[in-house]
C-alpha atoms as a printed R data frame, in Angstrom:
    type eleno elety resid chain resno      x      y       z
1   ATOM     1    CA   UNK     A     1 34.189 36.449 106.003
2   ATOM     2    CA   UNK     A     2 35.097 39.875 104.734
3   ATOM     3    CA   UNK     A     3 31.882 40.194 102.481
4   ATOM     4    CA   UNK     A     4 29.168 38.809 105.360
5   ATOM     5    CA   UNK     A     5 31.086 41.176 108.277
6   ATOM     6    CA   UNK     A     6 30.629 44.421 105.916
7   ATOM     7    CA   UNK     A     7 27.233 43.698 105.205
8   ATOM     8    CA   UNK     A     8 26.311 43.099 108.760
9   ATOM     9    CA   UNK     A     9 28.155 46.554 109.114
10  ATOM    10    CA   UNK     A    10 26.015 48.230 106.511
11  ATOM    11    CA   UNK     A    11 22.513 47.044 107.585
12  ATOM    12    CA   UNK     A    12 23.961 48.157 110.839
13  ATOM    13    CA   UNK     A    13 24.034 51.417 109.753
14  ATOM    14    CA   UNK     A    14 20.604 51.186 107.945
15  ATOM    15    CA   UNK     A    15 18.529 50.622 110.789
16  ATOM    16    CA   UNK     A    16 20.765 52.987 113.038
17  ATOM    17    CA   UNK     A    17 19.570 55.751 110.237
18  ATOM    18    CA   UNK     A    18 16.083 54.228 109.686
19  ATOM    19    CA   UNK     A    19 15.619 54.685 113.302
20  ATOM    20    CA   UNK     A    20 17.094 58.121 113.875
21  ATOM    21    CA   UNK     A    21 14.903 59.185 111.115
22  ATOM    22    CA   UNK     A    22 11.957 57.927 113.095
23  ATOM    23    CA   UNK     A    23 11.886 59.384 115.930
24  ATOM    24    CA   UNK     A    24 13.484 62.612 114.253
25  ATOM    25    CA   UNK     A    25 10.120 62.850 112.453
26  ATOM    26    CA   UNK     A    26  7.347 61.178 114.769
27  ATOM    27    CA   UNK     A    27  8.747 61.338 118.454
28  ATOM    28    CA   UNK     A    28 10.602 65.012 118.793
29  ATOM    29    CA   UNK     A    29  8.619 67.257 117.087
30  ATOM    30    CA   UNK     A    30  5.342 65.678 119.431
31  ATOM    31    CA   UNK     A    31  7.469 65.894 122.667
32  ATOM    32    CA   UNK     A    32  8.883 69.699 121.377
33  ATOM    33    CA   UNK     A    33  5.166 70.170 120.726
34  ATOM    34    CA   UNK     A    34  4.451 68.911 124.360
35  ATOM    35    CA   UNK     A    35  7.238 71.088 126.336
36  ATOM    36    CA   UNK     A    36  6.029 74.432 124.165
37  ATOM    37    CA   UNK     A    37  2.476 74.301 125.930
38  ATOM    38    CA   UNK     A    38  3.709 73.281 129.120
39  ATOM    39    CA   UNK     A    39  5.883 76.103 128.292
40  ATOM    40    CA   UNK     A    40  2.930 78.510 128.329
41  ATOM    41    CA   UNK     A    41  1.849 77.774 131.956
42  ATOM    42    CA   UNK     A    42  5.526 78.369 132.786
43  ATOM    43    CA   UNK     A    43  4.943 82.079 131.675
44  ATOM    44    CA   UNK     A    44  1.542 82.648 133.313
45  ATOM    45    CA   UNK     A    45  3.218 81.315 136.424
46  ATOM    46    CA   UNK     A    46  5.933 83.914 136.004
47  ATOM    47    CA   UNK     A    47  3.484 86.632 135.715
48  ATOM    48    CA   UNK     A    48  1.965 86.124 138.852
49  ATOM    49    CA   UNK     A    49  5.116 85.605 140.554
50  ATOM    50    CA   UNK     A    50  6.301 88.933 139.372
51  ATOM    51    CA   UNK     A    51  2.431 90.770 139.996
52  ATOM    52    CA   UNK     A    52  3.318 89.406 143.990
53  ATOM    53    CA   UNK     A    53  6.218 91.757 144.058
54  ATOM    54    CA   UNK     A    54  8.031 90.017 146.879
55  ATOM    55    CA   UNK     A    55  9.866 86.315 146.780
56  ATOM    56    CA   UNK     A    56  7.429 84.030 146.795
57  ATOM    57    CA   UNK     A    57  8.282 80.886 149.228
58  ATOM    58    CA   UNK     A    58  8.046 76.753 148.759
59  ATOM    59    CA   UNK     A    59  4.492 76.710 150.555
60  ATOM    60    CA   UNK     A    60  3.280 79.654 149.061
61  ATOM    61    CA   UNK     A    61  4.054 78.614 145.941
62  ATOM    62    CA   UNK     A    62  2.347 75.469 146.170
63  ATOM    63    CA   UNK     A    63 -0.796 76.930 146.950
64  ATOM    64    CA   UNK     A    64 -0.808 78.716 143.801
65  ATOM    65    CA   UNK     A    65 -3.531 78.159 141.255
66  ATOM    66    CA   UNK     A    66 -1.138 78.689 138.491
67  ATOM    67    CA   UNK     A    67  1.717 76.301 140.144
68  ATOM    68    CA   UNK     A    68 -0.868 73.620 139.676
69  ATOM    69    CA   UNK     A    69 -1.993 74.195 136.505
70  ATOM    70    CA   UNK     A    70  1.652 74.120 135.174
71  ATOM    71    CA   UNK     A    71  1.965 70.583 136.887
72  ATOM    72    CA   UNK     A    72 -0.600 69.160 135.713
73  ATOM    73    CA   UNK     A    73  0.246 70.392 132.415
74  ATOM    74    CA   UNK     A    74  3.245 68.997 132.612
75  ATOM    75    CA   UNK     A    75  2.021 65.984 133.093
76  ATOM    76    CA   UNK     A    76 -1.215 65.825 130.671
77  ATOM    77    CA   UNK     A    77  0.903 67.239 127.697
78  ATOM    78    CA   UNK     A    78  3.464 64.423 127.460
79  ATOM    79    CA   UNK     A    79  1.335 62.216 128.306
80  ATOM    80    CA   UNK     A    80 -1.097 62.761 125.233
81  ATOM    81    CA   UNK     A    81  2.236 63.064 123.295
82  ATOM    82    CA   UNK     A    82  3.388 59.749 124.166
83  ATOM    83    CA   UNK     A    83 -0.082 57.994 123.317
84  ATOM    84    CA   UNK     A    84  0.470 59.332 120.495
85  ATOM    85    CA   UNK     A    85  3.389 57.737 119.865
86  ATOM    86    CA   UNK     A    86  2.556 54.225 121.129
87  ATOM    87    CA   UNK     A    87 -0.011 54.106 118.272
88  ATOM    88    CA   UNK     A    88  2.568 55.035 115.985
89  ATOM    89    CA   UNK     A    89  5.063 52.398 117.085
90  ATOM    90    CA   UNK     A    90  2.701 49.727 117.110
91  ATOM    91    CA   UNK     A    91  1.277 50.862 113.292
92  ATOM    92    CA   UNK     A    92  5.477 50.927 112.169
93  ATOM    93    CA   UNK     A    93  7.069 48.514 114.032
94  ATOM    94    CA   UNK     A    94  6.360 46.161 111.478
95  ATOM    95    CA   UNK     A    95  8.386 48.177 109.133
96  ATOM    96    CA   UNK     A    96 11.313 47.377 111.306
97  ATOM    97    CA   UNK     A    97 10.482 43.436 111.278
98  ATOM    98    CA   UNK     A    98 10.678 43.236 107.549
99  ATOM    99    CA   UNK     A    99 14.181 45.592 107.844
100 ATOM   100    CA   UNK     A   100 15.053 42.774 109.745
101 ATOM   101    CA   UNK     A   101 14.198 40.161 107.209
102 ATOM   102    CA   UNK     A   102 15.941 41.659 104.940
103 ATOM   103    CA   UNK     A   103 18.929 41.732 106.919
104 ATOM   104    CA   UNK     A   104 18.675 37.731 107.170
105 ATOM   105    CA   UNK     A   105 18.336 37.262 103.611
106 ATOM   106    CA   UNK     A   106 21.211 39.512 102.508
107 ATOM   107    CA   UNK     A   107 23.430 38.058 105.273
108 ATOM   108    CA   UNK     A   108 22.543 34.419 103.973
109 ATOM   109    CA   UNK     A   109 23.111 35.031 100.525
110 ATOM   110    CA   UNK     A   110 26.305 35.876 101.224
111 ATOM   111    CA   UNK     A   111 26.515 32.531 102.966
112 ATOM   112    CA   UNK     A   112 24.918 29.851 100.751
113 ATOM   113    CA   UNK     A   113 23.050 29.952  97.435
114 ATOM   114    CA   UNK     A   114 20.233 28.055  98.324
115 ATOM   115    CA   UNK     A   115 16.968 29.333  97.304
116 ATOM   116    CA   UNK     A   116 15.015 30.204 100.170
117 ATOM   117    CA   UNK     A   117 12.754 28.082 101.722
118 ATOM   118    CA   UNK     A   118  8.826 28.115 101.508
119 ATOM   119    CA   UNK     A   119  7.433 30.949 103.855
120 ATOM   120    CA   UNK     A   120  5.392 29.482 106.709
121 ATOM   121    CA   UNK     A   121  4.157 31.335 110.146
122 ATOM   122    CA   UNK     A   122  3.644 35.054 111.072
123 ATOM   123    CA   UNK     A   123  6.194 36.901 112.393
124 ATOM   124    CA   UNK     A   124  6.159 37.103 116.314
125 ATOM   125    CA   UNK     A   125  7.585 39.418 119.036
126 ATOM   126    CA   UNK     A   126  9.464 37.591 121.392
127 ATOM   127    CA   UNK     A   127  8.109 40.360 124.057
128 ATOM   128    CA   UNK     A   128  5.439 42.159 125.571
129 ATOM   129    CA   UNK     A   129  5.226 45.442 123.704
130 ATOM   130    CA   UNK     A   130  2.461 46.588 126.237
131 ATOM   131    CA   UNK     A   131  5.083 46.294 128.545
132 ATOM   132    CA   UNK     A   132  7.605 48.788 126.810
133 ATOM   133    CA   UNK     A   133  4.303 50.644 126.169
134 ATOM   134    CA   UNK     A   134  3.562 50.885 129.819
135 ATOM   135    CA   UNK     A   135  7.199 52.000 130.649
136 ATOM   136    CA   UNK     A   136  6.998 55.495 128.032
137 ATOM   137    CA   UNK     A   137  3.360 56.188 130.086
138 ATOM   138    CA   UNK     A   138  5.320 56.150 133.228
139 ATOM   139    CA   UNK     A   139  7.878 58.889 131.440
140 ATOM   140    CA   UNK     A   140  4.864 61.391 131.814
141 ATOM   141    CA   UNK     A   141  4.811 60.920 135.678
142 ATOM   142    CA   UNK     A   142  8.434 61.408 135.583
143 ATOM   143    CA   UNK     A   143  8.443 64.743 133.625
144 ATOM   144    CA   UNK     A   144  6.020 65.888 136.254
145 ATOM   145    CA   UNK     A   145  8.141 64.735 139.222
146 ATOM   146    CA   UNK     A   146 11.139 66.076 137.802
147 ATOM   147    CA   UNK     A   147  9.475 69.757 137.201
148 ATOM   148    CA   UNK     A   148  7.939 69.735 140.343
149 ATOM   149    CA   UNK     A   149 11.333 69.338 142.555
150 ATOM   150    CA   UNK     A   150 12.914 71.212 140.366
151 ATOM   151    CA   UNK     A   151 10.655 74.269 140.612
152 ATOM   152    CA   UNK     A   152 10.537 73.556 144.752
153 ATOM   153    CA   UNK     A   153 14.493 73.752 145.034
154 ATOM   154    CA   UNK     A   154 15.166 76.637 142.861
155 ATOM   155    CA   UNK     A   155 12.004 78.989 142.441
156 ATOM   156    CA   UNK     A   156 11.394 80.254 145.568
157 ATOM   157    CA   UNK     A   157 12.993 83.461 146.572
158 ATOM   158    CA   UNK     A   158 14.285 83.753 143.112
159 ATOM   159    CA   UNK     A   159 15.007 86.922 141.658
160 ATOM   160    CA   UNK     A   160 14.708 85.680 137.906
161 ATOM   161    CA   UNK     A   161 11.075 83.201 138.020
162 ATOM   162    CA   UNK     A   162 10.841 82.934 134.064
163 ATOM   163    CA   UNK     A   163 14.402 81.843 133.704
164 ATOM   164    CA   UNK     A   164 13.867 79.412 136.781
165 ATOM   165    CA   UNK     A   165 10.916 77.888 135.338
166 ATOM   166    CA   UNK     A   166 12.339 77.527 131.520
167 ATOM   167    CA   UNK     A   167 15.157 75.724 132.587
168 ATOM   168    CA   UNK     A   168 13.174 73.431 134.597
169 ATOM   169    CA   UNK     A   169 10.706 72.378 131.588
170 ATOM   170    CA   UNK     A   170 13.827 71.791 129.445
171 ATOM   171    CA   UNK     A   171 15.410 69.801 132.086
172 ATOM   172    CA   UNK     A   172 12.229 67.769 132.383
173 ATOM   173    CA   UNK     A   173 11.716 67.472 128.776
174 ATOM   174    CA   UNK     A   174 14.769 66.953 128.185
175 ATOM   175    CA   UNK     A   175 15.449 64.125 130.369
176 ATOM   176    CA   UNK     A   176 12.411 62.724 128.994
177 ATOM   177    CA   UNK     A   177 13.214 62.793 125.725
178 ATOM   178    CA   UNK     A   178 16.312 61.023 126.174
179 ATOM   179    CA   UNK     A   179 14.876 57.899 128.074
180 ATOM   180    CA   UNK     A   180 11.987 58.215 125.148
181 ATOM   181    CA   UNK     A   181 14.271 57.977 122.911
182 ATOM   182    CA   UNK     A   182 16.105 55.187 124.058
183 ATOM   183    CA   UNK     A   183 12.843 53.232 124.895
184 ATOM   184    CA   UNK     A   184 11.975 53.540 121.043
185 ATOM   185    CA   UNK     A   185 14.991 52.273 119.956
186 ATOM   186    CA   UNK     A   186 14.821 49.431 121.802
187 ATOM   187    CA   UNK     A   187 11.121 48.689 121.344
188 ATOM   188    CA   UNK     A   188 11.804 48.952 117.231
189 ATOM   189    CA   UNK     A   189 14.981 46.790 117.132
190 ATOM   190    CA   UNK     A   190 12.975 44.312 119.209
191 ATOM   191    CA   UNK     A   191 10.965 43.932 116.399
192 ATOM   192    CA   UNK     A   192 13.815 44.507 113.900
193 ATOM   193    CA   UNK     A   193 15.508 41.220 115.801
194 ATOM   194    CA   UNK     A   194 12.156 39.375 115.347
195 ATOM   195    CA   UNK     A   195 12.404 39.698 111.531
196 ATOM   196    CA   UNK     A   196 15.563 38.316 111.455
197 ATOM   197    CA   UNK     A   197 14.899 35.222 113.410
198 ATOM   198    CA   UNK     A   198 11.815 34.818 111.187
199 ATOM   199    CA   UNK     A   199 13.846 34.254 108.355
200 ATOM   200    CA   UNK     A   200 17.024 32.308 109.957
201 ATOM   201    CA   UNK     A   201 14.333 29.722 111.493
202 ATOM   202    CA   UNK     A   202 13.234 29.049 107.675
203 ATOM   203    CA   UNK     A   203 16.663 27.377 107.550
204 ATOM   204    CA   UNK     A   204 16.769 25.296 110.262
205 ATOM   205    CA   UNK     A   205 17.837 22.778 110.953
206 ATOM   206    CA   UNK     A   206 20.946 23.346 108.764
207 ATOM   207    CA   UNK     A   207 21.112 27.040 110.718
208 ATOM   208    CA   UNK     A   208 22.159 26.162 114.077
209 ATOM   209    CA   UNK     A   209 22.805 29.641 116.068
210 ATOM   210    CA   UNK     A   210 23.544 32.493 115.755
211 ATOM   211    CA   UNK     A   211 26.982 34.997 116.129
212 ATOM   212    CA   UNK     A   212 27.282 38.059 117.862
213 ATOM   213    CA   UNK     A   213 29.104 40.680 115.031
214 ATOM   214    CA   UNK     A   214 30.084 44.126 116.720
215 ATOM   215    CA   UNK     A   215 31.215 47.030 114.858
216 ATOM   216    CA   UNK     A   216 34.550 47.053 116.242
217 ATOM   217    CA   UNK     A   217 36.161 50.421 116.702
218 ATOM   218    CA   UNK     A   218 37.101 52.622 119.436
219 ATOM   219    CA   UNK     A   219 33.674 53.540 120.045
220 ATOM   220    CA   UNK     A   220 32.539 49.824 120.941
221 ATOM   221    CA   UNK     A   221 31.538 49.329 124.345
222 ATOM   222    CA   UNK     A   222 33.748 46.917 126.472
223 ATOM   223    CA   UNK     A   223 30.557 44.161 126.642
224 ATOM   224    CA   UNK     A   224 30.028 44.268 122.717
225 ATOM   225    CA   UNK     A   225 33.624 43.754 121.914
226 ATOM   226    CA   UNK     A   226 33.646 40.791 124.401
227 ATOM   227    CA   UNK     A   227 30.332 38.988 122.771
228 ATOM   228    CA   UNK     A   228 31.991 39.716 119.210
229 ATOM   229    CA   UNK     A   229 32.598 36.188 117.753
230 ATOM   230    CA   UNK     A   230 30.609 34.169 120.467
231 ATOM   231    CA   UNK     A   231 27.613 31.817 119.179
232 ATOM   232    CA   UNK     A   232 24.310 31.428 120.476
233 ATOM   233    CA   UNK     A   233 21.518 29.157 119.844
234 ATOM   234    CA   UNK     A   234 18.333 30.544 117.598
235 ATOM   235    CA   UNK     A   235 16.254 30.413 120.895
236 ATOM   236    CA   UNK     A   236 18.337 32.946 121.940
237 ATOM   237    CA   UNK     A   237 17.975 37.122 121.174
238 ATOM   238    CA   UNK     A   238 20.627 39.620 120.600
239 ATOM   239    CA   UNK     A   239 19.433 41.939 123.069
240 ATOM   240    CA   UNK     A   240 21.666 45.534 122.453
241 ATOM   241    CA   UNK     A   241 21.769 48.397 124.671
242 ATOM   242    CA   UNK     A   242 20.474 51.897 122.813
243 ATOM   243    CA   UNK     A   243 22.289 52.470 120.214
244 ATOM   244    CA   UNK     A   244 23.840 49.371 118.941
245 ATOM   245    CA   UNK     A   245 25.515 48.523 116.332
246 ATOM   246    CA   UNK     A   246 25.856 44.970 116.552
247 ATOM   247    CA   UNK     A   247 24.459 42.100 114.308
248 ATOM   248    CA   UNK     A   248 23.564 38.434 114.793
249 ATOM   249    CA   UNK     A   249 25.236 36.571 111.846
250 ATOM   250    CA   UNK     A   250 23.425 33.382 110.758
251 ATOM   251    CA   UNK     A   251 25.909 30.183 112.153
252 ATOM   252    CA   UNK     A   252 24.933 26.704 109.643
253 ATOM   253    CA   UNK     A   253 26.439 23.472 111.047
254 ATOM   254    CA   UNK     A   254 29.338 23.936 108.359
255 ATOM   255    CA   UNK     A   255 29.653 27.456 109.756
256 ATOM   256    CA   UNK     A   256 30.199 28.209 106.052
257 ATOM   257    CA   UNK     A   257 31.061 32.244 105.771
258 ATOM   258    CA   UNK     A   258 32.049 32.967 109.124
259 ATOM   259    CA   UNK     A   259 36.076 31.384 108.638
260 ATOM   260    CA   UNK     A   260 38.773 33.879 110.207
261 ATOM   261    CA   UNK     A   261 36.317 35.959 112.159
262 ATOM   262    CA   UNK     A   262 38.934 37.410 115.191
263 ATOM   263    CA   UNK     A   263 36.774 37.102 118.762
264 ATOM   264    CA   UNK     A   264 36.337 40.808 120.473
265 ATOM   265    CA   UNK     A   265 38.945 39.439 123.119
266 ATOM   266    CA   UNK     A   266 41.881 38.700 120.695
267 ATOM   267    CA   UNK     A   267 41.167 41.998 118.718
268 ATOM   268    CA   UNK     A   268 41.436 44.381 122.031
269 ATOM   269    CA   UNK     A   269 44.480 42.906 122.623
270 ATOM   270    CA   UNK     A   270 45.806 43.904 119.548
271 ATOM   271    CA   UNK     A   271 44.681 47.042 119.321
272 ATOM   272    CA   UNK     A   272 46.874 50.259 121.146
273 ATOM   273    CA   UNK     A   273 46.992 51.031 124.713
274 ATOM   274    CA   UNK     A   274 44.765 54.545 124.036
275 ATOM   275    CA   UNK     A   275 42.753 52.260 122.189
276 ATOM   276    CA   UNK     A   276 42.261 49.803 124.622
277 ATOM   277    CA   UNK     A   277 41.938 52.373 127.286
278 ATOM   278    CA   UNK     A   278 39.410 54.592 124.925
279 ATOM   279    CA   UNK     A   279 37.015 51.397 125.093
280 ATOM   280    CA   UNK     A   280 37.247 50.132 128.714
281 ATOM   281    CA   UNK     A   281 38.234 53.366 130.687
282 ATOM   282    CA   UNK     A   282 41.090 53.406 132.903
283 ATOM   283    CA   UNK     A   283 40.096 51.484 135.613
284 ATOM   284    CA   UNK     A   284 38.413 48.292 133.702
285 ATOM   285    CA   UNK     A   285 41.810 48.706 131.616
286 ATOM   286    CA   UNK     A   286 44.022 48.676 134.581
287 ATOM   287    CA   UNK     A   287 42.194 45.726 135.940
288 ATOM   288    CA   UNK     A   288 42.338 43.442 132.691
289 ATOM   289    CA   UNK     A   289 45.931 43.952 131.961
290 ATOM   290    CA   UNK     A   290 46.396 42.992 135.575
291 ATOM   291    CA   UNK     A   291 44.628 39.704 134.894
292 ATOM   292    CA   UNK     A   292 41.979 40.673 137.417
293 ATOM   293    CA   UNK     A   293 39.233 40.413 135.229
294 ATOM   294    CA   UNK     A   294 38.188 38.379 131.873
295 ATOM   295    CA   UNK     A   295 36.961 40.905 129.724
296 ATOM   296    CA   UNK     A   296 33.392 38.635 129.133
297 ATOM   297    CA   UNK     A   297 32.590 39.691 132.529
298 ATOM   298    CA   UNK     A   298 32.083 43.080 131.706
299 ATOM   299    CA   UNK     A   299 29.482 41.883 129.802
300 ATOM   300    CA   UNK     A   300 26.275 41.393 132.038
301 ATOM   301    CA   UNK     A   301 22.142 41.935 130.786
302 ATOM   302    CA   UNK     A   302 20.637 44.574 133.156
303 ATOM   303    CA   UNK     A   303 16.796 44.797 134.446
304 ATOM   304    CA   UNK     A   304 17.053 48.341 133.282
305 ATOM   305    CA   UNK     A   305 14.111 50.428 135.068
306 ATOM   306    CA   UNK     A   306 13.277 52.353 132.175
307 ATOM   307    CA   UNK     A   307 14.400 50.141 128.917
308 ATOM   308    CA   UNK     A   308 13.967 46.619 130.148
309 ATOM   309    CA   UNK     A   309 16.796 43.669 129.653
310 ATOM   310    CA   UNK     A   310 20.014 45.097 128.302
311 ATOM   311    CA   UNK     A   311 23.292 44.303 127.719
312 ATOM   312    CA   UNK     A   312 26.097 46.864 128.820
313 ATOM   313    CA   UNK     A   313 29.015 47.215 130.505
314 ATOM   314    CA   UNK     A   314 29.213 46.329 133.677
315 ATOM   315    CA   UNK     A   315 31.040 48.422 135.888
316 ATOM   316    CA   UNK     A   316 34.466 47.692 137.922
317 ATOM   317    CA   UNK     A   317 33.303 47.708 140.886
318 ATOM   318    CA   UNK     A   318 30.093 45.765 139.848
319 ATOM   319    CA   UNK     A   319 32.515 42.485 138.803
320 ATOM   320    CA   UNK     A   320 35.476 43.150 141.823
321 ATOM   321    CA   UNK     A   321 33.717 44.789 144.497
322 ATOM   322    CA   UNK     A   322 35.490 46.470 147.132
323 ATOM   323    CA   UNK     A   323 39.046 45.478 145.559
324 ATOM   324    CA   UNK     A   324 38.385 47.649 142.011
325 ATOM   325    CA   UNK     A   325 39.392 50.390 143.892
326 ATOM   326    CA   UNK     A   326 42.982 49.523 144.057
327 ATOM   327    CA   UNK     A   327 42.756 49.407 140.123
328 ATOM   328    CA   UNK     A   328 41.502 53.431 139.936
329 ATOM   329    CA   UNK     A   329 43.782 55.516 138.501
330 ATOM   330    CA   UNK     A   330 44.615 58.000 140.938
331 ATOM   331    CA   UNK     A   331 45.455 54.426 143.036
332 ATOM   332    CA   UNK     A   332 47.715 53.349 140.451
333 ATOM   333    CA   UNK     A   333 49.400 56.364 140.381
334 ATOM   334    CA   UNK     A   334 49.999 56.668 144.022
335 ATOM   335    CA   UNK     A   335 51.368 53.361 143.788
């Protein structure tokens, strides 16, 4: 159990590197690249702001030439960016489907000692990637929309135009860059999941699931610690939130390797109140030591509008409805 739980840890970390390295080298520098021209309408925008030597209002501001040119910058820039990246992903994300199949294989060597079975089959993603593509093209329109109101609200009558106008392309861009972000991550570990099953349905039908293996440590999130130890059938997919650092461990109908492997439920409770607290903020916490609420019903897979299906946390009021707020702190407190 020990030896298959800290490899799952280490690959963990592997991909979680082999991904920031990623978009560290192909997704920033294109999106920095982006914001720096958009960047240069900002300033000619300025200028003329300045060369009208009075405040220049919403409606007058709209009507100049150099207002639109910035938006539509702002919108043609990252969206070239992002085609950009698309192409890469779909060139790379292959490299993350045979990290995944390596994952398999180390995790079942750890299990059995059976050589592996004859390859058969391509490896297939269990999703639409034009779909994820089709969600980072809809990130341009965003940037724009985001620059636009932000430039409405605060620009006009302004005494400062180029400060105005470079915190609203970094506001944009950076907004953007976090969702982007996220949307590659999950897009890449999509694929990373795919090698994985490729190589546990090799073994069926000896492999029978599946289990969930979080990282457990304060820095867990309260649905990951509550799927840690539960098994799920291989037509199933371990679908993370951004950033995850969970693994699916490879369940045979002996369920050889996994012995003494402490559910996320029984672990919590052993762990300190800061701890526990730390993980499930104070009014989730207040709630399950109350009884209110089984801790797998934080755990819910959200229609997310910009990264799809995700697990994560669900929120207090999301599981108790009106009566979570007589589990808020200040609430408890009063009491």
């Amino acid at each position: 159990m020990a030896t298959v739980g800290k490899t799952a840890r280490r690959r963990a970390r592997i991909v979680d590197s082999a991904l920031a390295q990623w978009i560290s080298q192909n997704a920033a520098p294109l999106f920095v690249e982006a914001s720096e021209s958009v960047s240069l309408q900002g300033r000619a925008l300025a200028r003329i702001i300045r060369e009208e030597r009075d405040y220049v209002s919403a409606a007058r501001l709209r009507r100049l030439a150099n207002f639109e040119a910035l938006l539509l910058a702002a919108g043609a820039e990252p969206y070239s960016a992002l085609r950009e990246i698309e192409r890469r992903i779909q060139t790379d994300i292959s490299v993350f489907a045979e990290l995944g199949q390596e994952t398999a294989r180390e995790l079942i060597r750890q299990i059995r000692d059976d050589e592996e079975p004859e390859a058969g089959g391509t490896i297939f993603l269990d999703f639409e990637l034009d779909d994820y593509i089709d969600r980072m093209n809809l990130l341009a329109d965003s940037i724009q929309e985001v620059l636009e109101d932000y430039l409405l609200e605060h620009l006009p009558y302004s005494t400062s135009p180029e400060s105005v106008i470079e915190n609203a392309i970094s506001d944009a861009f950076g907004t953007g860059l976090v969702w982007l972000t996220g949307l590659i991550d999950i897009v890449m570990m999509r694929g990373y999941r795919a090698g994985e099953r490729f190589i546990f349905t090799r073994y069926e039908p000896e492999l029978i699931g599946w289990m969930w293996y979080a990282t457990l440590d304060h820095r867990t999130c309260p649905s990951c610690v509550a799927l840690h130890g539960q098994i799920f059938p291989l037509s199933e997919v371990l679908i993370d939130h951004p950033r995850g650092r969970c693994e699916p461990l490879p369940v045979f109908s002996d369920y050889a390797g996994l012995e003494g492997i402490e559910p996320g439920i029984s672990w919590l409770s052993r762990q300190s109140e800061e701890t526990q607290r730390t993980i499930l903020g104070p009014a989730r916490y207040n709630a399950w030591k109350a009884g209110a609420v089984d801790l797998r019903e934080y755990s819910v897979i959200d229609p997310h509008p910009v990264y799809g299906p995700i697990r994560r946390a669900a929120s207090l009021k999301e599981v108790l409805g009106n009566d979570a707020v007589s589990y808020y702190e200040a609430n408890i407190q009063a009491d």
